[in-house]
Structure formats: structure tokens, C-alpha cells
N, C-alpha and C positions, 0 to 999 in steps of 0.2 A: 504493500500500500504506500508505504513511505515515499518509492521509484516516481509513482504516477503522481501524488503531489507535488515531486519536483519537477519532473518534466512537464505540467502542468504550470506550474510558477515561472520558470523559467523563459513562455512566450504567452505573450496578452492576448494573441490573435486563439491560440489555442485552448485559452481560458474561454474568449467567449464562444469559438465554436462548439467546446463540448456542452455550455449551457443552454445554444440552441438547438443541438441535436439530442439532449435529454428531453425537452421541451414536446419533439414531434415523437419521441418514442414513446413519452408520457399519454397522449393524445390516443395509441396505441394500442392493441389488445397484445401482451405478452407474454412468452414463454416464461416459466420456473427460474432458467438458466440467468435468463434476457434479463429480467428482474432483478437478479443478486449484482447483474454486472450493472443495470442502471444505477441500483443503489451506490455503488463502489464508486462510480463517476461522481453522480451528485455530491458524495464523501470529500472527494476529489477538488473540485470545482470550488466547491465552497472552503475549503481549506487552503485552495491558490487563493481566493479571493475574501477573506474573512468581513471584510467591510462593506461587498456589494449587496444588496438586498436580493439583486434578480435569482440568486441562484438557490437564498434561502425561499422564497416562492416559489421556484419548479419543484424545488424537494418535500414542501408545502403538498403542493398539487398532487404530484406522483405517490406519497402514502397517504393523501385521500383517497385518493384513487384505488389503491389497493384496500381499502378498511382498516388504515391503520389512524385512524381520528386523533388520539394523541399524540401520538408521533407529528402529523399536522399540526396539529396543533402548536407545538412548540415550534415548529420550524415557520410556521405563521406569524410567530412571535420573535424570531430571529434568532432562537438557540437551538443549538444543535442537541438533540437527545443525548441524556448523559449512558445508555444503552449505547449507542452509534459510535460515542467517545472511548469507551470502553472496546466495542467491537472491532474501531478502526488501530486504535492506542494513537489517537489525536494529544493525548494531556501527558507526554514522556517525561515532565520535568516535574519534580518532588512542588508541595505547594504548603506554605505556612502561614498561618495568620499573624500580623504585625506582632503580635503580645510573644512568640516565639522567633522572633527574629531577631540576633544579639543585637544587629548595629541597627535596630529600629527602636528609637526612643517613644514613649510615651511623655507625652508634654502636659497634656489634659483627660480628661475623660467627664461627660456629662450625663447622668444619671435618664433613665426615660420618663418618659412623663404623659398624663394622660387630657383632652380636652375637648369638653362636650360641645355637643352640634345640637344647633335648632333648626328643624323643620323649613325650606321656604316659606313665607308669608301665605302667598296664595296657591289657592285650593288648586290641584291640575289631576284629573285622575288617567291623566295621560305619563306621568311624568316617571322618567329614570328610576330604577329601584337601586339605583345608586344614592341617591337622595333621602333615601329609608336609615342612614347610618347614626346612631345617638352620638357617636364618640368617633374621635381619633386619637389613633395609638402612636405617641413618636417617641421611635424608639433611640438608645443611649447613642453620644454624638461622641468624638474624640478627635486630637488633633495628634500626629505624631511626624517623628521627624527620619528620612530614611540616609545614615550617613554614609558616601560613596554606593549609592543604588543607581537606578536609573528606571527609565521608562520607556515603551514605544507609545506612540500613539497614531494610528491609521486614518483618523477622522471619524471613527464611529469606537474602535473596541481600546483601552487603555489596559495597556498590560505593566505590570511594578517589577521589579524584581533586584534581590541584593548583587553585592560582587559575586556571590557563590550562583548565580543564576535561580536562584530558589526564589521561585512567583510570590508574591503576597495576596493572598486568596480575595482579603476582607477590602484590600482597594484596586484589586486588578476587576476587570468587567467581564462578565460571563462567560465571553468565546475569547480572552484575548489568549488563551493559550496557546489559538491557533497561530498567533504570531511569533510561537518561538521556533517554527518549521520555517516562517521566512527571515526573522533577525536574528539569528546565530545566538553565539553567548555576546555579553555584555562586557567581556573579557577582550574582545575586538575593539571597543571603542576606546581612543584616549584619551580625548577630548574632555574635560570636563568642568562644570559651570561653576565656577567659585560661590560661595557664601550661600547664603538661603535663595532656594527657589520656589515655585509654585505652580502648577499647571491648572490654566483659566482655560481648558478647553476640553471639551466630552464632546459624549453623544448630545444631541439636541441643542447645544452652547449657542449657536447663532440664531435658535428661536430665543425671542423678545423675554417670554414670559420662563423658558426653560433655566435661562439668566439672569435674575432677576431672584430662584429659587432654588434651583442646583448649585449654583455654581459661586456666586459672590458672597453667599453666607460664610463657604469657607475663608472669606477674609475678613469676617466677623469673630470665626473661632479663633482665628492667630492673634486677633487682638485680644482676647478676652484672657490668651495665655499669656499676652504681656512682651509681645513683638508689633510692632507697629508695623503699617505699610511702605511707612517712607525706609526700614532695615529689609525689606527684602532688596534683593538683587539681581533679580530674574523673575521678572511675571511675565509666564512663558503664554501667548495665545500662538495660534494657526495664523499662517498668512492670509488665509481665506475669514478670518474675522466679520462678523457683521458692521453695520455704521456704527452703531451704538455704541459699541463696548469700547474704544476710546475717547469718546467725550465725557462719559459716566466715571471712567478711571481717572481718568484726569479729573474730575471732580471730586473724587477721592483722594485729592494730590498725590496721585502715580507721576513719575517724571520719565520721559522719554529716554534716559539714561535706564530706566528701571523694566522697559518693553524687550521682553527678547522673542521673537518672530521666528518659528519653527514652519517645515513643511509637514503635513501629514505622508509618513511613511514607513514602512518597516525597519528603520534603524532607530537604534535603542539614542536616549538622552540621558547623559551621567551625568549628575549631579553629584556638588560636596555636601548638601546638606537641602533633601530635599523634602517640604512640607506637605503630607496627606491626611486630607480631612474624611472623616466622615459622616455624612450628610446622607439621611434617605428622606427624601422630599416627597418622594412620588405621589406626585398629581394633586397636593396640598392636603391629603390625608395622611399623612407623616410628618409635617410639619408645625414644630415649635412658634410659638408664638414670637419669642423673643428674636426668630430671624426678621419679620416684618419692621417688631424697634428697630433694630440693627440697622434695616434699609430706611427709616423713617429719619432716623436720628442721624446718618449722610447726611442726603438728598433733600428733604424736606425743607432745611436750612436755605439753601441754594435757590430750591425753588421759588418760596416765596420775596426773596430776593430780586430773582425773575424782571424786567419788564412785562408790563401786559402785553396780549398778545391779542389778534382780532376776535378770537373769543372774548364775548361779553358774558354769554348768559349763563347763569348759575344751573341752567338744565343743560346736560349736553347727551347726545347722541354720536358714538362710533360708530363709522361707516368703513367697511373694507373691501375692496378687491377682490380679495379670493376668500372662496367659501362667504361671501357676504349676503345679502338677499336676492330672492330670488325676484321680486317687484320693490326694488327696491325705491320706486318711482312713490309707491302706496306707504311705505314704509314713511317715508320721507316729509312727505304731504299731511300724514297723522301726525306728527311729532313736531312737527313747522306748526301746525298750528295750532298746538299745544305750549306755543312757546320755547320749544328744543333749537337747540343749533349745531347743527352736522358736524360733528370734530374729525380729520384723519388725524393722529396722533404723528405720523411717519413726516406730516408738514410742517413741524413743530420740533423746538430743541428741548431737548431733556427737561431741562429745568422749566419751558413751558410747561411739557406734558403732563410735570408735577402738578406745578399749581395752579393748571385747569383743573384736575381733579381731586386736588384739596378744598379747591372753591367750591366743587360743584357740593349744589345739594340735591340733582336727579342725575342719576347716569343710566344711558339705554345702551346695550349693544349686542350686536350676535355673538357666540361664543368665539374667543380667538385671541390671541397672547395679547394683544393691547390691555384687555382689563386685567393684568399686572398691576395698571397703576392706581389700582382699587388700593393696594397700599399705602397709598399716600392719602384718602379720603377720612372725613372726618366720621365720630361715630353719628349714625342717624341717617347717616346718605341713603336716601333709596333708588335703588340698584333693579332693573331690570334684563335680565339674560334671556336672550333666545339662544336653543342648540337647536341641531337636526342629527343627522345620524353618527357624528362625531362630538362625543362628549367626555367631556371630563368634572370631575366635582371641586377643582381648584379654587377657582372665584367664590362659589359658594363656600370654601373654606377658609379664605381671604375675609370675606364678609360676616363670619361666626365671631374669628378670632375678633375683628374691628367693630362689632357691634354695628355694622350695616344692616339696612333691611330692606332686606334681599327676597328677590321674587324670580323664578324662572320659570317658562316656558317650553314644551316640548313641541318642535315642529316636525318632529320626524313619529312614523309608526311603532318605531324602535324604543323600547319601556325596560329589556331585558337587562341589566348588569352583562352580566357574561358576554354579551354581546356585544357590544362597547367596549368592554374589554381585551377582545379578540383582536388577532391584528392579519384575521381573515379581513382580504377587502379594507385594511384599513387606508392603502394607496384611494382609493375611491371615494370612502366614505370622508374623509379630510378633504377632498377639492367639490363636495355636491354644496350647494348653496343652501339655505336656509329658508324654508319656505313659509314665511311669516305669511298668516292672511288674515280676513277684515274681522273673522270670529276671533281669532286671538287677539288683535286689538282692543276687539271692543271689549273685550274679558280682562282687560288690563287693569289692576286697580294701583290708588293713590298715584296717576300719571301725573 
């Protein structure tokens, strides 16, 4: 197996033909044989490629296909079955959790904690059984320090690992093991980053709201252990960076001596002393209260500081592009004449976007990373959310912790948890529009 992920690796053309020629064999009725050897390809494909999506969906597809549901299932979701891992011996390097790792310090560690959820406002018997949850559970947070380690990071999987090449389980990401078939040991690289570093770039980093809650708390933890921002010496992003995240750091007084700009790729990044947080955010049902202070007690400052901007009105309405309404003509017309004024947040500086929505006291919007900046809103704002078939209970959990009052809407058929949470169709379900219409308007209350 080993042979075919390299020969595999070694040419781009032949990575993706094997994932379109699994693709039409998948389409396929076949053989017993036919079968073991598609399986072995797919194995294959996605271990040349650990960061492409396309090959974890043919593998998806192919043991739906066959009646293997969870097996789909996971691979829907972008992990490779830990059966398949085991079958192929994808995972050959020993793997230790920080706490066992000599030259991995523990700096902090933050106890878990628990924090109850109310209800949306209004009645919807259409609505998400995600919505149904009393509580969120966030669990213990830590900061530690990895001395002479390193990292790779591909643009989606982030693999840790010390001098002795031993993985760090608890901050490495689920497939990054497959990155030690394409970046050797760690022992090859000499290079290495002087004084404290810090890696500002994961999975999802360039969404708005993913940043916002994955990702910059971990510069909330290093303060709290008594490292400032202006002592590190490497705050490592991707070159492929969104707009954002250098005017925000910068308003954190990062200084452009302090940016170090990596490519996503299979070669490892050594570090002399390199800072791993952890943070499990997901989806704002895992999240502490005390990251939102953290982002308040920045930003907020800054924003009301702010000039004003052509927003006037204390009622505002976001408006997006993608995945935004599907009439968005009717949308617009309700809410204009309710006194709303249509905000795209993307035409506006940071410190705007602030405090337009510390000002506001109505916020409307479709679901979608802009209402982030629900964090910055006072308690009392009333909040109105439309989803359709791509949901999450983030905002709604932004709005618990803030004492918002909060009211959402279902526009989609889709009511199931499980479903939503699936990342069957989630390519799809993320770009369909949102199909507000004139019964849910008019079902609207305290507009």
C-alpha cells in the first residue's frame, strides 16, 4: 500500500486521474475483486491528497453505495474511518498527548464549565431540533508551549509533532497523520523560528465568523498566562489570508515585524518555542463565555472610537451574496419600511462593523459569518435569524451568553439535527439561498 501512495504523491496529474476514474467505476455495478481494489485506490488518493475534499466525497459515495452508511458517513465528514486506518497502516508514527510529551510544557490549564441556553423567543414548530438544547458543555481549555517541535500545515489538516517525530494527538487534527507519508521527519528541516511562535491559521480561519471563535481566543489564552502579544515573535498566518485578519491584528497592536507568512504545504515549520492552544468552539456550543469578553474588551474600544459611518439607523438589516435571499427584493421592501437599513458589513472597516452593531438595537439577517458581530451588541438587542438548509446554533449561542433576544426562523423543510449535521450535501446545502417569504414575515414579532 505504502508503493501506491507514493507513486500516487509523486505526480498531480495522476492524483486526479485516479479520482476521476474511481468516480465512473463508483457509478458502476462491480465485481468482489473490482471492489477491494477500488477501495485500495480511494485509500490511495486521499492519502496523496489529504487536504482535497473531492476524493473524500467519491469515497463518500462508493461505500454508500455498497451499504456501508457509516463508513459514508465519516468520509462525508472528511475522516477517514479509523477501521480503513488501521487496515491500510495510514497512522505509522507512535502519537502522545501534550501532558506526555517531555519538551511540551504546560503553561495553563482551564477547568470546564457548564452554561444554560434559553429557548428562541418565538414560537416556530418548524424549527431545528438543534434548538431543543438547555445547556452547553465547554469543555477544559489549556495553553502549552512545544520547545524545538514543529508543524505542517496543508491548509485544511495541522499536524504537531516533537524533535523525536512523535505526533501530539490533542493538537494535531484528525487526518493530519496522513501528512507524515508526504513530510518526512522533522529531522530534515533546519530552519528554525526563534522565540515564541503561534499558528493563526486552521481549517475554516479565512471564514469571518470561524475567526472570530476558533482561532483568536487562542491569543486571549496567552494573555491570561501572562505573555503578551507584542512578546511573541512569529504570528504565523497563510499567505492566502482573508482581508480581515490584518487590520483586526493590527488593532490588537501586532506589528508587521511580528507577521511571519507561510505557504500551505507538506513541509514541516520548526519552531524554538512554539504556542498550542486548546480551544473547542464548535459551532458556539462549546464555547466559554469569557472568549466573547476577551473579543469585547479589544475591539469594542476601537470601535466606538470609530467615525460614523452612512449607517444611521439603530435597526439594521445584513444583506449577502451568497447563500443570501432568495427574493431578496420582498425581503428588503419589509424591513425598509419598517424603518431597517440594509448593512453589507464587507463595505465597512472593522471598527465600523463594530459599532454599527453595538449601536444597533434591531438586527435582521440570514444565517452566515457576518453575525459574529453579534458580539459586540448590547444586552437586549433583538436579533432576528433566518437559516434554510445550512444551519448552525452559533449566533443563537452568541445571543444566550449576551442576553440578546433572539428569535429565528426556519426556511428550509429541514427540522432534523442529524441532518444538519451531516456533511452529506453539505457543498450544496451552504450555496442554496434562503427562502424567506411573506408568511414568515408576517409571523415576525417585536420587528
Amino acid at each position: 500500500m505504502e508503493g501506491s501512495i507514493i507513486q500516487i504523491r509523486d505526480s498531480v496529474l495522476a492524483r486526479l486521474d485516479v479520482v476521476d476514474m474511481i468516480e465512473t467505476a463508483v457509478a458502476t455495478r462491480l465485481t468482489n475483486s473490482e471492489l477491494v481494489d477500488t477501495e485500495s485506490k480511494l485509500i490511495a488518493a486521499i492519502a496523496a491528497q489529504p487536504s482535497i475534499r473531492k476524493p473524500y466525497v467519491t469515497a463518500a459515495e462508493y461505500f454508500d453505495d455498497i451499504g456501508e452508511k457509516d463508513m459514508g458517513a465519516s468520509f462525508h465528514n472528511g475522516v477517514v474511518p479509523a477501521v480503513l486506518v488501521e487496515k491500510y497502516q495510514l497512522d505509522k508514527y507512535s502519537s502522545k498527548p501534550s501532558a506526555q510529551i517531555s519538551c511540551c510544557e504546560n503553561f495553563a490549564s482551564y477547568p470546564a464549565t457548564t452554561e444554560k441556553l434559553k429557548s428562541p423567543i418565538n414560537k416556530d414548530r418548524n424549527r431545528n431540533s438543534v434548538f431543543s438544547k438547555v445547556e452547553k458543555n465547554c469543555p477544559h481549555e489549556a495553553l502549552d508551549v512545544l520547545i524545538d517541535g514543529g508543524f505542517v500545515y496543508d491548509g485544511t489538516n495541522k499536524l504537531l509533532v516533537d524533535s523525536d517525530n512523535t505526533r501530539i494527538s490533542n493538537h494535531s487534527d484528525v487526518n493530519s497523520f496522513l501528512s507524515h507519508n508526504l513530510a518526512g521527519s522533522i529531522g530534515q528541516t533546519s530552519k528554525v523560528l526563534p522565540g515564541y511562535s503561534i499558528l493563526l491559521s486552521a481549517r475554516n480561519s479565512g471564514n469571518f465568523y470561524h475567526w472570530h471563535f476558533d482561532i483568536l481566543p487562542v491569543l486571549g489564552l496567552v494573555e491570561e498566562c501572562g505573555i503578551s502579544i507584542s512578546e511573541i515573535d512569529n504570528i504565523i498566518l497563510t499567505e492566502k489570508e482573508s482581508s480581515f485578519h490584518l487590520p483586526m491584528l493590527e488593532i490588537l497592536g501586532v506589528r508587521k515585524d511580528q507577521i511571519h507568512t507561510i505557504q500551505p504545504s507538506y513541509e514541516y515549520v520548526r519552531c524554538e518555542k512554539l504556542l498550542l492552544g486548546t480551544i473547542r468552539n464548535k459551532m458556539g456550543m462549546r464555547q466559554p463565555r469569557k472568549h466573547i469578553d476577551w473579543l469585547r474588551s479589544k475591539y469594542l474600544g476601537a470601535g466606538i472610537k470609530k467615525d460614523s459611518s452612512e449607517i444611521t439607523s439603530k435597526k439594521i438589516a445584513v444583506i449577502r451574496d451568497r447563500r443570501g435571499y432568495t427574493d431578496t427584493g420582498l425581503v428588503t421592501e419589509f424591513l425598509e419600511q419598517r424603518g431597517y437599513q440594509m448593512f453589507k458589513p464587507e463595505n465597512h472597516s472593522y471598527e465600523q462593523q463594530v459599532k454599527i452593531f453595538h449601536n444597533a438595537t434591531h438586527v435582521v439577517s440570514p444565517h452566515g459569518a457576518g453575525l459574529a458581530l453579534l458580539a459586540y451588541c448590547k444586552p437586549g438587542t433583538v436579533v432576528h435569524e433566518f437559516y434554510g438548509d445550512h444551519v448552525h446554533p452559533c449566533f443563537w449561542a452568541i445571543a444566550n451568553s449576551l442576553g440578546l433576544v433572539y428569535h429565528n426562523y426556519n426556511c428550509s423543510e429541514i427540522v432534523d439535527e442529524a441532518v444538519t449535521n451531516s456533511g452529506r450535501g453539505i457543498v450544496e446545502r451552504l450555496n442554496r439561498s434562503i427562502n424567506v417569504t411573506t408568511d414568515i414575515l408576517e409571523n415576525m414579532q417585536r420587528i
